[in-house]
N, C-alpha and C positions, 0 to 999 in steps of 0.2 A: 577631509571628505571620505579615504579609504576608510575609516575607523566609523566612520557614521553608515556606512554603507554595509561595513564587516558587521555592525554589530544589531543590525534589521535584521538579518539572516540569520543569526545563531540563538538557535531556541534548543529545548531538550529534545529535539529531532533532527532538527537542520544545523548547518556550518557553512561558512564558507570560508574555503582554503586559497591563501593564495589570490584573492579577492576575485576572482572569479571560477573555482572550478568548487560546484555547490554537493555538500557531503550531507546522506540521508545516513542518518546510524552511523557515521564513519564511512559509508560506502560512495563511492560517485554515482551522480545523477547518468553521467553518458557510460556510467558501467549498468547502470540496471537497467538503464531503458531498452528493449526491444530481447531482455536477459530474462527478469521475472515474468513471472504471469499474476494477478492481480491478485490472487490469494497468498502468493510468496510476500508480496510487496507488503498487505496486511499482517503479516506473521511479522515481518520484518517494524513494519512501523510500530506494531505492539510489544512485542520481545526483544526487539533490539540486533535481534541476528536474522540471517535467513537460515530457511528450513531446509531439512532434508527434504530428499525426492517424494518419499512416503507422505512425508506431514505440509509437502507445498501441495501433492495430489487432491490431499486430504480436502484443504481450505478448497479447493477452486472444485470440489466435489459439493461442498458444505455452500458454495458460494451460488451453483446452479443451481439444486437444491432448494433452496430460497426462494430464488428468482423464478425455478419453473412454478414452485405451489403460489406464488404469491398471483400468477396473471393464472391458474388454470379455471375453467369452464364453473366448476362448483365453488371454488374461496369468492368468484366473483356475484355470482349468484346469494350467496349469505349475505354479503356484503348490500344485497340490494334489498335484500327482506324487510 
């Protein structure tokens, strides 16, 4: 049963170690939660490491960004033309 359990979880992002403590990239789930911020965590799921302070800045600049233009006053406006 641990082996059928161990091996639903490991994909080429996830692990589980130890059959219970779950590894993102090699990292722990209870080490990144409440550690990264949501663009680290994407840097992380896509390159495999986390980022510096600069390039975790960067994503969660890149992440706003997005999300402000996508609800502002005029993209919605277009959108209803």
């Amino acid at each position: 049963m641990a082996n059928e359990r161990r091996g639903w979880w490991e994909t080429g992002i996830s692990t589980l170690d130890s059959e219970k403590y779950l590894l993102i990239k090699g990292y722990g789930i209870a080490d990144l939660i409440g550690r990264v911020s949501y663009g680290e965590m994407f840097y992380l799921l896509m390159k495999g490491e986390l980022p510096g302070r600069r390039i975790g800045q960067l994503m969660e600049a890149m992440f706003v960004a997005a999300c402000d233009h996508i609800i502002t006053p005029a993209s919605a406006a277009v959108r209803m033309a």
